[in-house]
N, C-alpha and C positions, 0 to 999 in steps of 0.2 A: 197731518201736521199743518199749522198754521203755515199760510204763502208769506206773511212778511216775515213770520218767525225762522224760517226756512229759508229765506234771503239772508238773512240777518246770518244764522249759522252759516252758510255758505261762505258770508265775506269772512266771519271771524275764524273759518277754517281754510282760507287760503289764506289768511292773514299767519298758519302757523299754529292754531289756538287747536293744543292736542284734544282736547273736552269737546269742541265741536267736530272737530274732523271724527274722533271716535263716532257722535254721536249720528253724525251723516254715515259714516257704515253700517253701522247698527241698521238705520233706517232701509239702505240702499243694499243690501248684501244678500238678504232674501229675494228680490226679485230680481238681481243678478243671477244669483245660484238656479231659478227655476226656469228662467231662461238657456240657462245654458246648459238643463239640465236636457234643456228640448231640443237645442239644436247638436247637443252631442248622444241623439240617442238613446237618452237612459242611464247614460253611464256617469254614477255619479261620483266616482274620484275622480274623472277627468275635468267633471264639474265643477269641480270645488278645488283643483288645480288652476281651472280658467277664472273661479270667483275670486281668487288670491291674488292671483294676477291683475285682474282689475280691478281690485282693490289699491295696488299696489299703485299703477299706471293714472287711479284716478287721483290720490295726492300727491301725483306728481304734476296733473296735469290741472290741477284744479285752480290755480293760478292764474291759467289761462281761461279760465269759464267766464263767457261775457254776458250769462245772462239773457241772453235771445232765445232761451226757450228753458222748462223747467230741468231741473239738477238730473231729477230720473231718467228722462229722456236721452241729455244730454251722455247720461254715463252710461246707457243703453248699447251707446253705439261704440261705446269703449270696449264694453262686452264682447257685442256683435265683432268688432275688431281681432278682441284674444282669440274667439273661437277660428276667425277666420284666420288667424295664423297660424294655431293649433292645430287646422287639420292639414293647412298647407304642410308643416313639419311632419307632420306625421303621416303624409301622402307620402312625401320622399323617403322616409322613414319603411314605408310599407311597399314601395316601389324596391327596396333593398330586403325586406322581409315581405316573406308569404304567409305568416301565421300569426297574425294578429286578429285577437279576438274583441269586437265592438259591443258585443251582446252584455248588457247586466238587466236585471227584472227586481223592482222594488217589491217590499215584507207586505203581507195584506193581513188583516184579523179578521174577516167579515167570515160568513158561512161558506161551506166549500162549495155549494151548487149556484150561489150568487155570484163567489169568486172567478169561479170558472168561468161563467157564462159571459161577465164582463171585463175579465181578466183577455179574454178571447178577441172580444170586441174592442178593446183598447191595443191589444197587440195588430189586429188588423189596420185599425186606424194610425197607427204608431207606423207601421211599415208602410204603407202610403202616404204619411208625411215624409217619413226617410227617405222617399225614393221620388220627393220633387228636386227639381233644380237648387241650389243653396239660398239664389235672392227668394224664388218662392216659399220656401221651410221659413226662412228671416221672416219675410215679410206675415205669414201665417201665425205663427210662434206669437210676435209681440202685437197682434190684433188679435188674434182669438185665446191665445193664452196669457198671454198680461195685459190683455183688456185695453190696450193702446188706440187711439183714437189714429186715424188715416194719417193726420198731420203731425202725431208723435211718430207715429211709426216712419215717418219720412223722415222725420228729423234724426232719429235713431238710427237709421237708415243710411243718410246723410245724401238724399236723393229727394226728388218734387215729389208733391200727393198725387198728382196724375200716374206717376208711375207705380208707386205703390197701389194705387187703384187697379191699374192695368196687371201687374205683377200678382196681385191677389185673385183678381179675376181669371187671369189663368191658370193660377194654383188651382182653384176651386173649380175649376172647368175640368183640370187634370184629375183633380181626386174623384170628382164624378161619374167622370171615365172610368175610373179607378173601380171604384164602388156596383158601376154596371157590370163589369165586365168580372165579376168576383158573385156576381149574385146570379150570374147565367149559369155557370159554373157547379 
């Protein structure tokens, strides 16, 4: 989408203007949802429970967007926000209950010996992103799977690019680990 055109809709949808505001979630709703499809593990009605939500939180809050960094970004970290109160709830929630189930696994149509083989290797990889610390999984998630540049992802973050640097670095030092320690095995 065009940068001025995409300024322009921004103000006319803080300004109220229901045509632009739709037309920003349109835009913005898919890479909410894949986001949060990552950091809540696969499970995509919880997904799209948190995409609602920040839909919701972001025209409320778009009023207040001043601009100092792109709209995506910016709503990134409104994302990153739902999810992180979402699981806060649902820790307390699970701290009261013992049988909550996290697990869902998306439809595939490819061939069964293909599916398998990489169906496998995406579940491995999938449970060693699951099982980094939560800044690390964030920080992983929106650089390597929405493609977020070090200073987006800080901003979305809502922390410096050094630390995001550092914070990735040791994600990626972890899964290594990870990864060695699986293939000894």
């Amino acid at each position: 989408m065009d940068e001025q055109l995409t300024i322009t809709s921004v103000e006319r949808a803080a300004r109220g203007d229901r045509a632009a505001q739709a037309s920003l979630l349109r835009e913005l709703q898919d890479p909410w949802f894949r986001m949060c499809l990552s950091l809540l593990r696969g499970d995509a009605e919880r997904a799209r429970d948190a995409t609602q939500e920040t839909a919701l939180r972001f025209l409320k809050l778009l009023p207040t967007f001043r601009g100092e960094s792109h709209i995506r970004t910016w709503s990134m970290g409104i994302a990153i926000n739902v999810v992180r109160e979402l699981r806060r709830r649902e820790s307390r929630a699970m701290s009261e209950q013992d049988d909550v189930s996290l697990a869902a696994t998306p439809a595939v149509t490819e061939s069964p010996a293909l599916v398998a083989g990489r169906a496998e290797e995406q579940a491995m990889i999938r449970s060693m992103i699951d099982d980094l610390p939560e800044r690390q999984r964030e920080a992983v998630v929106l650089r390597f799977f929405e493609d977020y540049s070090i200073e987006q992802t800080a901003d979305a973050m809502n922390c410096a690019a050094g630390t995001v640097k550092a914070t990735i670095h040791h994600a990626l030092r972890a899964l290594r680990e990870k990864l060695k320690s699986r293939q000894l095995t």
